[in-house]
N, C-alpha and C positions, 0 to 999 in steps of 0.2 A: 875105554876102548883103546885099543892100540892103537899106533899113529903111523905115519910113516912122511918124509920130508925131504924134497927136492929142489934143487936150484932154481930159484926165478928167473926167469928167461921173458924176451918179447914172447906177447901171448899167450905164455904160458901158464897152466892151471895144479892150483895144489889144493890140497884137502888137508884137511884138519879137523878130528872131535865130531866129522860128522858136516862139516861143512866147509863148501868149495869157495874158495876166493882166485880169482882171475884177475893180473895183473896190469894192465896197459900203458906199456912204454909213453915214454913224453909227458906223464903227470902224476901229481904227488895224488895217485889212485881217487879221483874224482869218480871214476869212472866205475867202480872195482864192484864188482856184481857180486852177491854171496848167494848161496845156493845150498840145499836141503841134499844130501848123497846118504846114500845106506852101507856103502864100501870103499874103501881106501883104493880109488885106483886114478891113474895119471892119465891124459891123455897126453903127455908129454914123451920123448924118448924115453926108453928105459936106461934106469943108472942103476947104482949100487942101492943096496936098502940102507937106513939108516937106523942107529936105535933110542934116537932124540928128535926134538924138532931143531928146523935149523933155524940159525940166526935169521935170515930174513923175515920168517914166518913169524918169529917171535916179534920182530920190530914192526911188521904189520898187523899184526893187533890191536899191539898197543897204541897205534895210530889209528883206529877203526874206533876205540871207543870212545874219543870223546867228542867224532864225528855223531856216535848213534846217539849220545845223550842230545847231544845238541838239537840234534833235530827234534828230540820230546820235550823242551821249554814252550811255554805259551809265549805268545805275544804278548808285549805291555802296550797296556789298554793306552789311547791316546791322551794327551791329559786338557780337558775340557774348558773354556774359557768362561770365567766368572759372569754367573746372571746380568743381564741388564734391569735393572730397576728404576724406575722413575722417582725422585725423592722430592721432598718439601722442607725449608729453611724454617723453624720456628722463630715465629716473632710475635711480640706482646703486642697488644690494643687496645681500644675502648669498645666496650663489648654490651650492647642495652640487655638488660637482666629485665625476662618475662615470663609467666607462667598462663597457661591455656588452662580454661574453665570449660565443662563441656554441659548444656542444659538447654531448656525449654522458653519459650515465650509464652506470654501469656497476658491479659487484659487487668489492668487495673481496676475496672469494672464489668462483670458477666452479670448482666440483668434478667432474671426469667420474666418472662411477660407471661402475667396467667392471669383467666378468666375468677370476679370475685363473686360472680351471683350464678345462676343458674338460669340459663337461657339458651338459644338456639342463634348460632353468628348469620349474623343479616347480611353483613358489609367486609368486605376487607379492602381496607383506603391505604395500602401502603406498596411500594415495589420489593420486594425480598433482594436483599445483596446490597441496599445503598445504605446512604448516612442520611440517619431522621433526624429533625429535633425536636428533645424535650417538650414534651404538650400536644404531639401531633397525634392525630385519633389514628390509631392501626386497626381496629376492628369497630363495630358496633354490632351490641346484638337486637334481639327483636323487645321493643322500648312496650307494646301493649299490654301485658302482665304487672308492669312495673307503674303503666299508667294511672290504670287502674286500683291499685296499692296506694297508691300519693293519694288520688279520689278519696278514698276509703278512711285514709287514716285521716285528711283534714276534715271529713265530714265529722268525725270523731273527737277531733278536738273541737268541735264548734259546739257537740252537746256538752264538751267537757265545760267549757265556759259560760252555755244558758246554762247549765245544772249550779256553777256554781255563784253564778249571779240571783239564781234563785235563793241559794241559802243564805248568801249574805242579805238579801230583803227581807228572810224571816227573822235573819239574827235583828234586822234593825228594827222589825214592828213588834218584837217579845221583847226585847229590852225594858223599855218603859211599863209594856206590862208588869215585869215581875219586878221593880222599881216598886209600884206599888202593889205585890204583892196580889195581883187580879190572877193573876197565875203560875200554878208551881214551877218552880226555880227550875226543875227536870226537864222543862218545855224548853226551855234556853239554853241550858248545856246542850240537849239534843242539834239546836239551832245550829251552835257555835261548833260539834264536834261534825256537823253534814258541811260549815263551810271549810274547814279542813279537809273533809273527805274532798268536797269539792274542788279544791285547790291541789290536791295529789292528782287529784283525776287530769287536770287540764297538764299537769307537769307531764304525764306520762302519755296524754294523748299529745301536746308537744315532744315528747323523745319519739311515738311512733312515726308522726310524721315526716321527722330529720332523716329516721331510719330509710321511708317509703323514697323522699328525697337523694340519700345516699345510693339505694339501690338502681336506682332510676340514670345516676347522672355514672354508675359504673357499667351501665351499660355500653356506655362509650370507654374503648382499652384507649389508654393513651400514653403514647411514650415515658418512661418514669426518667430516662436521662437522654441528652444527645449523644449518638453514636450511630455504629454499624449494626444494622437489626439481618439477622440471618432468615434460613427459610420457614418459613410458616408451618407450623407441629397442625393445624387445624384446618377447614374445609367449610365451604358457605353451607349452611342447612343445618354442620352438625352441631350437638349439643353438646355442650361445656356447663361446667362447675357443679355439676352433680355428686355429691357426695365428698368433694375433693376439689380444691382450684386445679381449674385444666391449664398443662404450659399450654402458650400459644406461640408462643416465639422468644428467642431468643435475643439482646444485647449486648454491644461490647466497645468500650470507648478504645480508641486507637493509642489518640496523643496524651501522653508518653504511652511506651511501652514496657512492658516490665519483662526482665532474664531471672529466671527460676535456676539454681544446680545445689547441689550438695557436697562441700568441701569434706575430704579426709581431716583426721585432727593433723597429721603429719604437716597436709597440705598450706592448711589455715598457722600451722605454728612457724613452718617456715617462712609466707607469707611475713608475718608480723616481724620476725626478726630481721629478713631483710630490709623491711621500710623503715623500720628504727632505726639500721645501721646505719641506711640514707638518711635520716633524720624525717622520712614524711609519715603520711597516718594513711593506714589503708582505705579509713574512708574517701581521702581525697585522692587516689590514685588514678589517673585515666585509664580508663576500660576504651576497648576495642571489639566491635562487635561483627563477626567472623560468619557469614551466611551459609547457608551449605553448600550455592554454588561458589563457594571459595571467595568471594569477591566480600568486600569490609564496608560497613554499614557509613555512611560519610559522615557523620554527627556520635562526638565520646560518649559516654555515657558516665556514672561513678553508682557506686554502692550507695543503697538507702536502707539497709536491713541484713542484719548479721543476727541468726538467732539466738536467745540467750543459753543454750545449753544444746548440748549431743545428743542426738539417739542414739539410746541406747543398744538399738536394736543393729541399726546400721554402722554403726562409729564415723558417722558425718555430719557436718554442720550446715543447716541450709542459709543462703544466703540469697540477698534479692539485690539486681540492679535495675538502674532505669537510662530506657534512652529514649532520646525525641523520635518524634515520627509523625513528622510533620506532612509528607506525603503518601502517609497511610500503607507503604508497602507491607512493613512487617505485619502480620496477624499470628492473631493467639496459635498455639501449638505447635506454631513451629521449633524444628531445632536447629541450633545453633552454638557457635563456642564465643568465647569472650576470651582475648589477648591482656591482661592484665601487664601495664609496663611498670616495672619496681623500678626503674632508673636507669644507670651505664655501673658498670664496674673497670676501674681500670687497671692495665698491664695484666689486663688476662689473655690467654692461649687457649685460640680457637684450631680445630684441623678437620678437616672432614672428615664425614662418618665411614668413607670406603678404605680409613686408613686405622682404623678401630677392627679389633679383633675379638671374637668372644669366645672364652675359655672354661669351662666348668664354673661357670656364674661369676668371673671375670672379665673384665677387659685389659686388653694389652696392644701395646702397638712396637714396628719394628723400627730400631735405630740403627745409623750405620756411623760407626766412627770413623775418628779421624787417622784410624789405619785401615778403611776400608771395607771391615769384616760389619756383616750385620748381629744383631744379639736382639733378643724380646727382651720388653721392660712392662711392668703392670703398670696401670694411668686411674686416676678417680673421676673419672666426668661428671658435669652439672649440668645446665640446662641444653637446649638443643636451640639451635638460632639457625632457621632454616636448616641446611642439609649439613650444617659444623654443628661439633660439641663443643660447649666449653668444658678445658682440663682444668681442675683443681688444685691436680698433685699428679708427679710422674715426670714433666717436662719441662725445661728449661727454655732460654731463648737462645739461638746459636745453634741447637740440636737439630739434626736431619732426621728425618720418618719418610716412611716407604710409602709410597701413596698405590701405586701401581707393581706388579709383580711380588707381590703378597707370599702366595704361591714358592717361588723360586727363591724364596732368602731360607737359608738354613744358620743356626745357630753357630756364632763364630766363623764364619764362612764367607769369603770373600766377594763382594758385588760391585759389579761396575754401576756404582750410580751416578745420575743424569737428574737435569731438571726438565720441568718440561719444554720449556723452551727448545734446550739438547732435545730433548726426543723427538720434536717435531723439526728440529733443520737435522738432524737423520735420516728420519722417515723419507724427508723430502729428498737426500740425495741419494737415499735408494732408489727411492720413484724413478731421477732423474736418470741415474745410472742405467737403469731397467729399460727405459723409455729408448735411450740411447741405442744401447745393445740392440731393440727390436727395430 
């Protein structure tokens, strides 16, 4: 498009290419408005035309444009003040080395108490829930059947013994006969082989009778050990030992008590190696015994029974400990854990578990140097002692870890860190600040 170009003057207005610029005296064109036009025309006097633009025009251009770029730059972002992170000093200690057993309770002795003859229960002479002892009658049954039986069988051995007092008197009046031959010898073997019959007879009608006796006196159940007898499997009237001993009740001795689990082989090898290391035997190791309402049994306990070989089925080792229970709390079935203590190890590094990070089936924690910047480093943990781990490998002593603001450390990356201490006289004079202010 053609152009045309006129003197700048106050207020004056020129076009150019199609767009108007407006001058305003007194500034280096702050003010200078540009504007969309279809035709070259002035609202200025009219002068002469011209067949160029003129100088001024060209000098105000070039000063327009790098007003317009100017103005299309973003703003720089502001630049952000490094994380605050809570950290922790690594330092070594003496650290007790322990591992948790997880298993069952259970009675040294479980006594079934069952009926050995067949009868119908008469009596029951016991309390269910308490502690009997040894020899005390728990049931009796109905004794008439049995009386009768003893009757029976001593009447039995009384002919066993006329019968065989009768053969020995013919052995001794054939004797002399067949001495001289007044009678065949056949008469006296017979004699001599009836008082041997005679003599089995009395033998066995003596076994019946021990028998009618034994029946008689199991009529009465009576405790087979002292202990805790539970509730009564049976009922007055009904009828027991029919075809089968009927349970009647159960026992179970208290003191000691016995901890049932089953060790991994991993478990039990590790075990072993650390007490060697300590120089002790895992037989002699004190046990702690861990209830399930969390509270610790008051009396140690030790291993009596490591079994000789694996299941195969499971790949674990059952193992058996014992503790006292002298006040009878524990009872069979319950569960419970066992704190097994291997010793102290020392100049180990412990750090809490909210300071452990877990990574695609690692752990890592973060450190911050001594320029500041935090970095991840991977750790090998061991055992857990309370809410710390102990590290293995990974940390030093001297070294800082992030306990808190986890979150907010980036790799290589600058953090204000603080102990705790620092963060709580902060907090505090934020508070106070705040308190102030309102």
């Amino acid at each position: 498009m053609a152009g045309s170009g006129r003197p700048i003057g106050d207020g004056h207005r020129f076009e150019r290419l199609g767009v108007a610029f407006r001058f305003v005296p007194g500034s280096n064109f702050p003010n200078i408005r540009t504007e969309r036009t279809i035709d070259l025309k002035t609202t200025s006097r009219p002068t002469a035309p011209s067949s160029g633009p003129s100088t001024a025009a060209c000098c105000l251009a070039a000063l327009l444009v790098p007003v317009c770029f100017s103005g299309c730059k973003k703003p720089e972002a502001p630049v952000l003040p490094p994380p605050i992170v809570e950290v922790m000093e690594i330092t070594t200690s003496e650290v007790p080395l322990t591992t948790t057993l997880i298993g069952q309770l259970d009675s040294p002795q479980n006594v079934e108490v069952r009926a050995r003859v067949e009868g119908f229960v008469d009596k029951m002479l016991f309390t269910e829930g308490i502690e009997v002892k040894q020899g005390d009658t728990l049931f009796e049954l109905d004794r008439k059947p049995f009386i009768e039986k003893l009757a029976a069988a001593t009447g039995a051995l009384g002919e066993a013994n006329a019968a065989l007092n009768k053969y020995q008197k013919d052995v001794d009046r054939l004797t002399p006969l067949a001495a001289r031959r007044a009678i065949p010898q056949q008469d006296l073997d017979n004699a001599l082989a009836s008082v041997d019959v005679g003599r089995a007879g009395v033998i066995t009608a003596q076994a019946r009778l021990e028998s009618a006796q034994i029946d008689l006196g199991y009529c009465e159940i009576k405790a087979p050990i002292t202990g805790l007898i539970g509730a009564k499997q049976v009922s007055i009237g009904e009828l027991v030992g029919k075809g089968e001993p009927t349970l009647m009740a159960t026992m179970s001795t208290l003191d000691p008590i016995w901890f049932y689990c089953n060790v991994s082989e991993v478990e039990y090898i590790q075990a072993e190696q650390k007490s060697r290391t300590l120089g002790r035997d895992v037989a002699s190791l004190p046990l702690s015994l861990i209830l399930s309402d969390g509270e610790a049994h008051p009396d140690q306990g030790k291993f009596v029974f490591i079994d000789r070989a694996v299941n195969v089925k499971t790949g674990t080792l059952r193992v058996r400990a014992e503790f006292p229970n002298k006040d009878k709390l524990l009872r069979p079935g319950m569960f419970a854990r066992v704190r097994v203590d291997l010793g102290t190890h020392k100049d180990s590094i412990v750090i809490p578990e909210r300071a452990l990070v877990q990574l695609q089936g690692k752990t890592f924690v973060w450190i911050v140097g001594q320029d500041g910047k935090a970095s991840q480093r991977a750790v090998r943990t061991g055992e857990q002692v309370g809410s710390d781990f102990v590290i293995f490998d990974g940390l030093k002593a001297g070294e800082r870890i992030i306990l808190e603001g986890l979150q907010k450390a980036r790799e290589n990356a600058p953090v204000n860190a603080m102990t705790a201490a620092q963060m709580t006289a902060m907090k505090s004079a934020s508070a106070g600040e705040k308190h102030s202010k309102e």
